[in-house]
N, C-alpha and C positions, 0 to 999 in steps of 0.2 A: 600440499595446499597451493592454490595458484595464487599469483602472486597479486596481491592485491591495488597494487598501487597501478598494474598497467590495466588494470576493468574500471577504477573509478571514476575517473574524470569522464571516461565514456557513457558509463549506467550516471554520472549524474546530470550531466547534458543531456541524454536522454529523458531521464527524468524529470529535469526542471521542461524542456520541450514540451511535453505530454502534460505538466500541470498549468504549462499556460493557458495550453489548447482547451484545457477543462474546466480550468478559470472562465474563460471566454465565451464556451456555448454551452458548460454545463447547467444543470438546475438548482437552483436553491432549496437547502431544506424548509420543509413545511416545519410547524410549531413539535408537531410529534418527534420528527426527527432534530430536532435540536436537541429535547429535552432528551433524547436518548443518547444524544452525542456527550451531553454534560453528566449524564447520569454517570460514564466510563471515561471521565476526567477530562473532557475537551472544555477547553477554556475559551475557544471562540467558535464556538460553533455557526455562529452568522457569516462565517468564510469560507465556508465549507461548497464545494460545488459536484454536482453526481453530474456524472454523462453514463449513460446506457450503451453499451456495446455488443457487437454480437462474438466478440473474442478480444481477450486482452494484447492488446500490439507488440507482443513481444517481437513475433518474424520481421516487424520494419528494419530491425538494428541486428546486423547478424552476430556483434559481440553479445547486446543484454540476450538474445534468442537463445546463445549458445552457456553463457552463464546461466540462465536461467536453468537450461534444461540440465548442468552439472551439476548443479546442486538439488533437483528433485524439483523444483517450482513444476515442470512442468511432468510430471508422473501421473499426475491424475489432472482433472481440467480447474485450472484456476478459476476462484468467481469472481475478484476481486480483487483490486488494486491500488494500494495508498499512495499517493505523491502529496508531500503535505497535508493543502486542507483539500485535496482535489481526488477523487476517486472516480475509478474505472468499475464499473457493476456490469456483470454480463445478462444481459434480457432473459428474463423465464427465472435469475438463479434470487431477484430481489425477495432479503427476507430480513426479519430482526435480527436474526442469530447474526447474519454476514454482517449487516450495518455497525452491528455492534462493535464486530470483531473488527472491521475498518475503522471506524470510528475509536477504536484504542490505539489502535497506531498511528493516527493522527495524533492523542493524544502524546505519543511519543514521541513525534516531529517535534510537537510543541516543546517539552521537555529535553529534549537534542538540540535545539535552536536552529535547525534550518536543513533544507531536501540534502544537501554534502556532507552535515555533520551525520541525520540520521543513516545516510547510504551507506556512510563507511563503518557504523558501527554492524547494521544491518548485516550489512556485505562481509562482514567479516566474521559473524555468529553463522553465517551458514554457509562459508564458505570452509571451516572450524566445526561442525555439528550438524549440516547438516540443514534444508527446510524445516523437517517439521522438530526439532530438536532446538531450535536457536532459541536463545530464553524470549527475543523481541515475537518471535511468533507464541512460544508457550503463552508470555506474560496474556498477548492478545485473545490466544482460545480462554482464558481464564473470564475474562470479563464479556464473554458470547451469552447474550438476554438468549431466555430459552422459549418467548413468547411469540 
């Protein structure tokens, strides 16, 4: 296992970086989208901000690029991307199923209390088992609306 303590301060600088930016020019959800945000335990969902992209930013930072791609994140094409209540959606992939399954792990931000406490638990279930194996991703596929 690599060793976690030299990726995180990185992936969460990067991270906190990237939710400001999506803070700032992303969208707010509409009513539907809240009500789906709370429906899979998001507790403020009125903080929540989508920015549309045409690929999630990993190549910016060549450590989260190369973490990413060690642990499978990038095996198949990511749609989605939680940084707190701030999300990365890639164009063409916006659906319920995704929102939903973003929208849980926001919920676990919330419950984590904050982007460094969630990265390091995150970062360490699949760092330990794996992307699609980490229970923060499992718990998320769980609560994926099928509408």
């Amino acid at each position: 296992m690599k060793d976690l303590n030299a990726y995180l301060p990185l992936v969460v600088l990067w991270a906190k970086k990237h939710h400001d930016l999506i803070q700032e020019q992303g969208s707010e959800l509409n009513e539907e989208g809240m009500e789906l945000a709370r429906s899979v335990g998001v507790a403020e969902p009125e903080r929540i901000r989508v920015m549309l992209v045409d690929n999630i930013p990993f190549q910016e930072d060549p450590v989260v690029f190369s973490l990413a791609k060690s642990v499978g994140m990038l095996s198949g094409q990511v749609m989605g991307l939680t940084l707190g209540h701030a999300l990365y959606i890639v164009k063409g992939y916006e659906s319920t199923r995704l929102y939903s399954h973003e929208f849980r792990h926001i919920h676990q931000y919330e419950m984590l209390g904050s982007i460094g406490a969630f990265m390091e638990v995150y970062l360490e279930q699949v760092m330990k088992f794996g992307y699609h194996q980490a229970p923060l991703e499992q718990d998320a596929r769980q609560f994926e609306a099928e509408c």
